[in-house]
C-alpha atoms as one frame of an Amber mdcrd trajectory, in Angstrom:
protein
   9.379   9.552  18.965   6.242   8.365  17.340   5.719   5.945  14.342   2.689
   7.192  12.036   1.264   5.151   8.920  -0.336   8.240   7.227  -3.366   5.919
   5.426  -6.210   4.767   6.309  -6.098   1.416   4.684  -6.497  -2.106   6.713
  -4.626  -3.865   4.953  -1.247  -1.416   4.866  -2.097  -1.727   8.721  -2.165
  -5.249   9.255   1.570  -5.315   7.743   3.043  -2.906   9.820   1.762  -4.362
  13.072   2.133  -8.045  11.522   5.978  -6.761  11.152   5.872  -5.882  14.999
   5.521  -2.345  15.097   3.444  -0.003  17.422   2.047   3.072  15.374  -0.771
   5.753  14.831  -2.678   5.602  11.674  -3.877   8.947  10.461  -4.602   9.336
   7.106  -3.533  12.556   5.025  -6.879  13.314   3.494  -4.907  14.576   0.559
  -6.644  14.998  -2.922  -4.995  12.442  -5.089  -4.138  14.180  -8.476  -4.405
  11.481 -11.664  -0.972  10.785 -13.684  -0.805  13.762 -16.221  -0.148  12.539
 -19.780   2.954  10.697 -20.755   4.137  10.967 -16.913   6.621   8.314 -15.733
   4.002   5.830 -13.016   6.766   5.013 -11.007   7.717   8.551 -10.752   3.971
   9.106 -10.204   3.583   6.638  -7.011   6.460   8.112  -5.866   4.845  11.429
  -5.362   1.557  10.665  -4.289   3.351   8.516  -1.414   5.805  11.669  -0.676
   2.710  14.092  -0.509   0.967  12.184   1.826   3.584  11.622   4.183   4.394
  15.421   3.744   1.318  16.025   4.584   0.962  14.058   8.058   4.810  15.158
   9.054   3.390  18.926   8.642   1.133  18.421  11.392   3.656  16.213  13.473
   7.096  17.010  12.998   8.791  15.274  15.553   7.323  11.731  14.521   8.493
   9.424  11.783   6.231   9.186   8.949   5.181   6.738   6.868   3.577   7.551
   3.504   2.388   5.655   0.871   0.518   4.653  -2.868  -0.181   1.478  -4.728
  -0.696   1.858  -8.422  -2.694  -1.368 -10.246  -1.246  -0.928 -14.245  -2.334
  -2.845 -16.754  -0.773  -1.637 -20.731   1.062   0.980 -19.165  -2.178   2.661
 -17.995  -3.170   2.557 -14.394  -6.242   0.769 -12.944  -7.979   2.849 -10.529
 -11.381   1.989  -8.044 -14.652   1.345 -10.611 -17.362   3.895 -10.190 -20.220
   1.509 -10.028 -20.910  -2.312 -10.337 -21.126  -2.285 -13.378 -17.786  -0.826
 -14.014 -16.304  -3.629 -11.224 -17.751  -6.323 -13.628 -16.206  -4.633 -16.647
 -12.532  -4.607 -15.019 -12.732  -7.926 -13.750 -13.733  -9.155 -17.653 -10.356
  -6.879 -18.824  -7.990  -8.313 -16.507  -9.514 -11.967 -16.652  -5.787 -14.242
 -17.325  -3.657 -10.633 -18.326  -0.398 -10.311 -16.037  -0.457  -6.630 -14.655
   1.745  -4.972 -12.257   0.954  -3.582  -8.996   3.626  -0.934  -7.772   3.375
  -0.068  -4.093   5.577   3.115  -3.195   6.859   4.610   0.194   8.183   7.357
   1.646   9.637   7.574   5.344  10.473  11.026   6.464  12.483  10.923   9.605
  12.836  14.080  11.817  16.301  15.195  13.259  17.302  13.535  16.386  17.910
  14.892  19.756  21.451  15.766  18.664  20.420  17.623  15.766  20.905  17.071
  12.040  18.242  16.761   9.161  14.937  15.653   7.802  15.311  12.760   6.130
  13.225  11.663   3.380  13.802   7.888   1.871  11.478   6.547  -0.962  11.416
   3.769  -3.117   8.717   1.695  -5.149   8.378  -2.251  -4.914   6.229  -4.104
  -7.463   4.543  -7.752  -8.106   2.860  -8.648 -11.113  -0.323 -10.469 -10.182
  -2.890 -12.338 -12.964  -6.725 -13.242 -12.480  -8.539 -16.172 -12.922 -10.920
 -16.026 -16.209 -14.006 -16.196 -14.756 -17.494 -16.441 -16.202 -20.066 -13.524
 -16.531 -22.084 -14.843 -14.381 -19.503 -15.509 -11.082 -17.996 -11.939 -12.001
 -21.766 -10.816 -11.114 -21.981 -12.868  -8.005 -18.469 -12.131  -6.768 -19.279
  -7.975  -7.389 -23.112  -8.281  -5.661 -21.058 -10.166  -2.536 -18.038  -7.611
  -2.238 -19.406  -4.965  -3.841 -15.443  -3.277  -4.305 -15.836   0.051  -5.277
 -13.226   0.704  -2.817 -10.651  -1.515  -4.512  -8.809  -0.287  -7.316  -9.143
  -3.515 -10.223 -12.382  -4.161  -7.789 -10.114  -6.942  -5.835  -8.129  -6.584
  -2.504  -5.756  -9.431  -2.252  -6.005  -9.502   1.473 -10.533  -9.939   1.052
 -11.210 -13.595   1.217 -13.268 -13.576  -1.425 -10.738 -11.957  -3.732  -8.399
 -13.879  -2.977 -10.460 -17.106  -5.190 -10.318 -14.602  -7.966  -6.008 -14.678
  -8.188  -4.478 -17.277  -9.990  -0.618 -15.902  -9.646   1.459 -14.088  -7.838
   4.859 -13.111  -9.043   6.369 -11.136  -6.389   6.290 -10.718  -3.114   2.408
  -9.944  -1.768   3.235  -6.977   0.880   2.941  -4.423  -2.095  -0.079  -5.420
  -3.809  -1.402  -5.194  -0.733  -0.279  -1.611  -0.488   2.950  -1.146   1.586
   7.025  -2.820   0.599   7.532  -4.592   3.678  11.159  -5.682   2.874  13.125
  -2.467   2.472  10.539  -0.320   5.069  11.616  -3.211   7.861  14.977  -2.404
   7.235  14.500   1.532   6.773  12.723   1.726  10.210  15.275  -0.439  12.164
  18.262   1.490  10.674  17.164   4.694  12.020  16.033   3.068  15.322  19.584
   1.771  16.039  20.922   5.275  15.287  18.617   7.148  17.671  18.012   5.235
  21.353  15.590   8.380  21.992  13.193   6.675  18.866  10.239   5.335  20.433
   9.329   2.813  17.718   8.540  -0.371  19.605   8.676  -3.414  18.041   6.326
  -5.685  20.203   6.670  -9.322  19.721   5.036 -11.297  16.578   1.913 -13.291
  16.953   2.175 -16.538  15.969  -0.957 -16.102  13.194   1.526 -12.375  11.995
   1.460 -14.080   8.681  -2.288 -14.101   8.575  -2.928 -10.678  10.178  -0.554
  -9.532   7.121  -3.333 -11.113   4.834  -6.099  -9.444   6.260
């Protein structure tokens, strides 16, 4: 039986293999709806996490899939990817020395085994609260022309080297604000392997450097 990480991201990547594991990556390509109005964000993570995973197990239904969403909120509002530099420099200036959480949720849908039974579907959301250095206009502007992180939602990727000078605190464990809860999937994935011996998830041997390839 096959492990899939239904996302595209590095970093999510780097902690599932750091962890050991052997798996396909193949993003869901699912359109992302935003929070509606007065919606619970946990709740919200929660579903954006199911529907991808959903939508990978659709199209392989005898794997285990592995589905998830990281939410940056700041004031109860979440944080999303700035639309140009100029945005970037703008949320880097907001969340200069303000605490804000990042919630990382997952959802693990396990098929039926070879003696039967059901789906499974197990989610759950882990967060950190992470705060920013106050930097000056000017290094915001250098720091956005170098990374240039539309693709990062805050415009900073914990795992990026040169985000990482811009975090002053971490309270929390780092595997979800770098996008995936490492402590409870570890033990969701091993539970299910000891209860199956036909599951083919293969936990290869750690690197020595596992703790940086989670970084990265």
């Amino acid at each position: 039986m096959k492990l899939i990480l239904a996302s595209q991201s590095k970093g999510r990547a780097s902690l599932l293999r750091g962890a050991g594991y052997r798996f396909l990556q193949i993003p869901s390509h699912e359109v992302e709806p935003a929070p509606a109005k007065g919606e619970n964000l946990k709740r919200h993570v929660l579903a954006l996490a199911l529907l991808k995973a959903r939508a990978v197990a659709r199209r392989y239904p005898r794997a285990i899939v592995i589905g998830a969403d990281t939410a940056l909120i700041l004031d109860g509002k979440i944080i999303g990817k700035p639309a140009s530099l100029a945005a970037a420099r703008r949320m880097l200036t907001q969340l200069g020395r303000r605490p804000h959480r990042i919630s990382s949720a997952a959802c693990v849908i396990i098929p039926p085994t070879a003696k039967g039974g059901k789906i499974r579907v197990v989610r759950w959301v882990e967060s950190a609260t992470v705060t920013l250095r106050k930097w000056s206009p000017d290094r915001i502007r250098r720091y956005v022309t170098l990374t240039h992180p539309l693709g990062w939602a805050g415009a900073y990727a914990i795992q990026d080297p040169y985000s990482a000078a811009i975090v002053e605190r971490i309270d929390g464990d780092i595997a979800p604000v770098i996008g995936l809860p490492m402590k409870r999937l570890t033990r969701v994935l091993e539970k299910y392997r000891s209860r199956d011996d036909t599951l083919c998830i293969r936990r290869v041997n750690q690197p020595k450097n596992h703790a940086d390839q989670a970084r990265g």
